[in-house]
C-alpha positions in Angstrom: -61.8 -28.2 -12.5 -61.6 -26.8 -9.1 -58.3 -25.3 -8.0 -55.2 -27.0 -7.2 -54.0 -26.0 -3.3 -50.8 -24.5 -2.3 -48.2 -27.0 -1.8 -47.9 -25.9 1.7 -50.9 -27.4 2.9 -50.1 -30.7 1.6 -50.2 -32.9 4.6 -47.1 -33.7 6.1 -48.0 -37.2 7.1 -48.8 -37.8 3.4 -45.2 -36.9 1.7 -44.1 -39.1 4.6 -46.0 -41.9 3.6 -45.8 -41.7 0.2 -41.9 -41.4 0.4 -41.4 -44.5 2.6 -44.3 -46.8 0.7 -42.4 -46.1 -2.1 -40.8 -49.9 -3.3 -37.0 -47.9 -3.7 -35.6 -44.6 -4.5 -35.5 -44.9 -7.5 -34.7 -42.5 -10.6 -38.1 -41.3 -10.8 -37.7 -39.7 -6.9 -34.2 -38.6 -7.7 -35.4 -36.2 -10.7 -38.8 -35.4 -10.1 -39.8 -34.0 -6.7 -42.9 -35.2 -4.2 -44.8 -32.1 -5.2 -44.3 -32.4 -9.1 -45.9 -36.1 -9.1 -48.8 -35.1 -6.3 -49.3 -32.2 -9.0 -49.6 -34.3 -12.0 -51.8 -36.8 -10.0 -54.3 -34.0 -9.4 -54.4 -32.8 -12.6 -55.3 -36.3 -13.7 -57.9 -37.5 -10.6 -58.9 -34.1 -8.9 -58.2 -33.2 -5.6 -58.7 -35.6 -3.6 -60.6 -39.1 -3.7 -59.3 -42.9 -4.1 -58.2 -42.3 -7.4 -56.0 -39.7 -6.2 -53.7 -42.4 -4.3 -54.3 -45.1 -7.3 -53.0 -42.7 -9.4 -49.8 -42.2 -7.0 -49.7 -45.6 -7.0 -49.7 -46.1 -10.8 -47.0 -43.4 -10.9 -44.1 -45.1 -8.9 -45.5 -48.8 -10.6 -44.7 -48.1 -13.9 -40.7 -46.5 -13.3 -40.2 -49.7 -11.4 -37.9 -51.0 -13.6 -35.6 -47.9 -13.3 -35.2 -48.1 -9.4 -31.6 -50.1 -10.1 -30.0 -48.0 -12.6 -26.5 -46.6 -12.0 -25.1 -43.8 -14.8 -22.7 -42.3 -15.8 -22.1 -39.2 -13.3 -21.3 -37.0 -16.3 -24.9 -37.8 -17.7 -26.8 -36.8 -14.6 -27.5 -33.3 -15.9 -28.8 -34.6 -19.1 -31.0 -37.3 -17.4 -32.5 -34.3 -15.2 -33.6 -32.3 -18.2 -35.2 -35.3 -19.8 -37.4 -36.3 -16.6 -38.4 -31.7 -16.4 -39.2 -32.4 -20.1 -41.7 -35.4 -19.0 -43.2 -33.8 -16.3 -44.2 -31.0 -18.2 -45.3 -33.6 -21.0 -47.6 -35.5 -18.2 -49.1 -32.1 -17.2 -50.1 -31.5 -20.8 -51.9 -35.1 -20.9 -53.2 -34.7 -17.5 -54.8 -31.0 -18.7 -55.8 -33.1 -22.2 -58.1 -35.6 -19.9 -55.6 -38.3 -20.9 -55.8 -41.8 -19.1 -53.0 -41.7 -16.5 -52.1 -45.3 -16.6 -51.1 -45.5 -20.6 -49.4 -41.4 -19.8 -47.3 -43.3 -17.0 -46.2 -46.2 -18.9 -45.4 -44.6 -22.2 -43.6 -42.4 -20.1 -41.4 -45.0 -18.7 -40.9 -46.7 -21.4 -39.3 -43.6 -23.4 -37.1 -43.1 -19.8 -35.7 -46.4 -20.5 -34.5 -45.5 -24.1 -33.3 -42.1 -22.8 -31.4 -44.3 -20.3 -29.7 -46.5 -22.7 -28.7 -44.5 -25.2 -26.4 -42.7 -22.0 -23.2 -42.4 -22.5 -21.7 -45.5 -20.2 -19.2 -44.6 -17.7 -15.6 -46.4 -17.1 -15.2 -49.4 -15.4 -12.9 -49.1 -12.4 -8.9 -49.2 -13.5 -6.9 -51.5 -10.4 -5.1 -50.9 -8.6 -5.2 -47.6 -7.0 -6.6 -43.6 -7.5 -9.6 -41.7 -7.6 -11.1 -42.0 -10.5 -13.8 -39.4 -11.6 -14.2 -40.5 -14.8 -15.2 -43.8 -13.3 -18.0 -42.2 -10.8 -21.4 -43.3 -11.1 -25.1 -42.3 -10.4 -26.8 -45.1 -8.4 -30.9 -44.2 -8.5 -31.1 -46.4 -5.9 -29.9 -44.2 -3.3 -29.9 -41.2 -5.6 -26.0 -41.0 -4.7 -22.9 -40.9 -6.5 -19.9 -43.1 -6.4 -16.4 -43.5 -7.7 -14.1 -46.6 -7.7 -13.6 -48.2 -4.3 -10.3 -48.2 -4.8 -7.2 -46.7 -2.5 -5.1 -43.5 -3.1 -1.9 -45.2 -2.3 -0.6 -46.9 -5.5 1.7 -50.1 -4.7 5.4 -49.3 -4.6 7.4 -49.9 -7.6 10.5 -51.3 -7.0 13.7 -49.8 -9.6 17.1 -51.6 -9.9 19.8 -49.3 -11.5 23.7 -50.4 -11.6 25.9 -47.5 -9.6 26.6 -44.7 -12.2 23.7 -45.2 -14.6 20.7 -43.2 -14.8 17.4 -44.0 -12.7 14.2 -42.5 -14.5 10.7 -42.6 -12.6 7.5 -42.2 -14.6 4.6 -40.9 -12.4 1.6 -41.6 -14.9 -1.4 -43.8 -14.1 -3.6 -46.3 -16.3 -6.6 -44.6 -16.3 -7.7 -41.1 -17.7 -6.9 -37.8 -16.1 -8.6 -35.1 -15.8 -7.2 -32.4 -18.9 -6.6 -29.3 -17.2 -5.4 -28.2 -13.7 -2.9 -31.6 -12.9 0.1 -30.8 -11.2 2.6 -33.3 -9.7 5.1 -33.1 -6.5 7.7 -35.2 -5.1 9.0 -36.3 -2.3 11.9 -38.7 -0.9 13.1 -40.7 1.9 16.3 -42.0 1.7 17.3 -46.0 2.8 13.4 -46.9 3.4 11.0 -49.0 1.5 8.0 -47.2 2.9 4.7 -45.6 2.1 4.0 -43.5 5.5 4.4 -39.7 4.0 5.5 -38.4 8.0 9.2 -40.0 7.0 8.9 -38.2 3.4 10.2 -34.2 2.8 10.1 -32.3 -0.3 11.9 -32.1 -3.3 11.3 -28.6 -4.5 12.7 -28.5 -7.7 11.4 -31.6 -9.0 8.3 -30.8 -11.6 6.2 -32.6 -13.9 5.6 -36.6 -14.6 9.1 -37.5 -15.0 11.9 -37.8 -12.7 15.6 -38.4 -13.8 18.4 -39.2 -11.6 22.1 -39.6 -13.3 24.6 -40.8 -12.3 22.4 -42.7 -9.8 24.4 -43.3 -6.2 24.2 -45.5 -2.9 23.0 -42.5 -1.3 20.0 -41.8 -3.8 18.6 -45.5 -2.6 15.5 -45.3 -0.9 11.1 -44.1 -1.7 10.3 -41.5 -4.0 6.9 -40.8 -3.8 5.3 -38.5 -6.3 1.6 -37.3 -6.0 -1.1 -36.5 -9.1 -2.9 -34.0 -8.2 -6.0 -31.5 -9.9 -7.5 -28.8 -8.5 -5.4 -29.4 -5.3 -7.2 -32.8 -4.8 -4.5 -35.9 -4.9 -5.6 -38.6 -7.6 -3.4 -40.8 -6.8 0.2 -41.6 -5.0 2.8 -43.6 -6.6 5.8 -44.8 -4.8 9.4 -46.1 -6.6 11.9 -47.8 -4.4 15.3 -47.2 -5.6 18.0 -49.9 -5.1 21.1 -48.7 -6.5 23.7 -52.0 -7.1 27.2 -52.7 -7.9 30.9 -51.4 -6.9 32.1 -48.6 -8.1 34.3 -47.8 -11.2 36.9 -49.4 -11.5 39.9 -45.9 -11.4 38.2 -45.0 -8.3 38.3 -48.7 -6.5 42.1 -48.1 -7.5 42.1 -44.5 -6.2 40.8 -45.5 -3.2 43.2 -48.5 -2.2 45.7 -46.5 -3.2 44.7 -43.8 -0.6 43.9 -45.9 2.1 47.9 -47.4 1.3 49.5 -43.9 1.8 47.0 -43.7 4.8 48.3 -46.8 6.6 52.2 -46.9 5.8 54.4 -45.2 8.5 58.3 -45.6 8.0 59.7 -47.6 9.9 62.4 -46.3 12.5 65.3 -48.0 10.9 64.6 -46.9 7.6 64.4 -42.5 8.9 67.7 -43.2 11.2 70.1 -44.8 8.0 69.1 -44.7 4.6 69.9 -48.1 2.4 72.9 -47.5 0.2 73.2 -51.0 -1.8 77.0 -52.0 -3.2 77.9 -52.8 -6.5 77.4 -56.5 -5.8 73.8 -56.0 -4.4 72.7 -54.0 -7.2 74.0 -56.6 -9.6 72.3 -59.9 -7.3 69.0 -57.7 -8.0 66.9 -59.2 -10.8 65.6 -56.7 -12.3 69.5 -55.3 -12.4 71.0 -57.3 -15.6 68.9 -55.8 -17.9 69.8 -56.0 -22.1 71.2 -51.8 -21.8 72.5 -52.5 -18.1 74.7 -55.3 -19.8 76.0 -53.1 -22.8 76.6 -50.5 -20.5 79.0 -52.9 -18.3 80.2 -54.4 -21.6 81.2 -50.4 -22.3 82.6 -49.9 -19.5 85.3 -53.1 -19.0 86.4 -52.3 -22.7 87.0 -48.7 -22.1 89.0 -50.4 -18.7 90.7 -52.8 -20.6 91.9 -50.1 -23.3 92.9 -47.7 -20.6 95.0 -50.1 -19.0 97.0 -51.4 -22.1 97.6 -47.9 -23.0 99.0 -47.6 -19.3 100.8 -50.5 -19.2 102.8 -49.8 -22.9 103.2 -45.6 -21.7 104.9 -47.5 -18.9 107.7 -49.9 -20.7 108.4 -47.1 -23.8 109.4 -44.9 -20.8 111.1 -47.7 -18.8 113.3 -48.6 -21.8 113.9 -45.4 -23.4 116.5 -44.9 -20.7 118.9 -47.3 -22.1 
């Protein structure tokens, strides 16, 4: 068999027409190069000649069927080592005087099983995040993709009564990544909002959870916390906080009580002459005649009464002892 050229002098014009005959891009052009199937082709046919181009021909025919196939991105390394393996296995037949058009299809046909038997990936988790573990190998195309799906999650709204704790959870419904996922927060207070220029940092706040206790008026407003690995943000979840109802009940009573003292001034009357009530005032009071006020009185006019009998007989034994 004479011997094969250098790949350099392959024809330009023919990898160009090869490439854009070609029904789709396909799996079998993603993993297996121009060269490596012109190679295989020669080995079979010879150099050059008609047979040469029916052989090319017969090639991309019989992975038709594999020209739509989307994988799992995680498999695409595996995938690549299987198609080495068959080229090296086609190069063997094509050396062996094989028939190319039963090497092709046999060949395919154990592709497909290869391709089956792949781990699937994900399906796509709404409503929001980058999802790698999601992302998938389109062959036609020979590109990946992940979920089109925003960053921005919707915002959550959170009710909390005044002086009860307010707890965020920044987690997500699909899988993360197991290493290298850290989480930040931010916060803008009195807006329902997701535009980040109106956010600033919290610095201390770490991890997937976020307490706030006693939650306050001034605590309502957007958190926003962000997932992130590698320094890439997954994903951005937003909680509105709306914090509700009066507050406690000692303080309301505090605070009318202060804003009493604030608002009383004496009046000028009351600075120039203090009130000094009489007997009979006190007792047309109400809340005078109480049950020891009355025993206390009742005391008093008998200890009066006594005093004055005693009096009153001092007075006649003296008045008649002078007789």
């Amino acid at each position: 068999m004479a011997g094969l050229p250098s790949l350099s002098t392959v024809p330009l014009a023919l990898v160009a027409l090869l490439i854009f005959r070609a029904p789709a891009w396909a799996c079998l052009f993603c993993f297996t190069s121009h060269e490596e199937r012109l190679r295989i082709c020669q080995i079979f046919t010879g150099m050059e000649g008609p047979e040469l181009e029916t052989c090319e021909k017969e090639f991309t025919a019989a992975f038709e069927g594999l020209k739509d196939v989307q994988i799992n991105y995680s498999e695409r390394g595996h995938l690549h080592d299987v198609f080495t393996q068959m080229t090296h296995s086609l190069q063997e037949l094509a050396a062996a005087q094989g028939s190319f058009e039963v090497a092709f299809a046999d060949a395919a046909e154990k592709m497909r099983r290869v391709i089956v038997n792949l781990k699937e990936a994900q399906a796509c988790i709404p409503p929001c995040g980058l999802q790698e573990v999601a992302r998938r190998f389109h062959c036609r195309g020979c590109y990946s993709k992940v979920c089109d799906l925003p960053l921005d999650c919707p915002v959550q709204d959170v009710t909390v009564t005044r002086g009860r704790q307010a707890m965020f959870s920044c987690t997500v419904n699909f899988q993360l990544p197991k290493e290298e996922i850290t989480y930040s927060w931010k916060f803008v207070g009195g807006l329902r909002t997701q535009d980040l220029t109106y956010f600033r940092e919290i610095p201390r706040a770490q991890g997937n959870l976020a307490r706030i206790r006693p939650a306050q008026p001034r605590h309502g407003g957007t958190f926003s916390c962000v997932i992130m690995h590698d320094q890439q943000p997954l994903a951005r979840l937003y909680f509105f906080l709306n914090v509700t109802g009066p507050p406690p009940r000692g303080e309301t009573e505090l605070q009318v009580t202060f804003r009493d003292v604030l608002r009383w001034s004496p009046r000028e009357a009351e600075m120039m002459e203090p009130w000094r009530p009489s007997l009979g005032e006190l007792l047309a009071r109400p809340e005078a005649l109480t049950p020891s006020n009355q025993g206390l009185l009742a005391a008093v006019a008998a200890i009066a009464s006594a005093s004055v009998t005693i009096l009153a007989w001092m007075f006649f034994r003296w008045y008649f002892s002078g007789y």
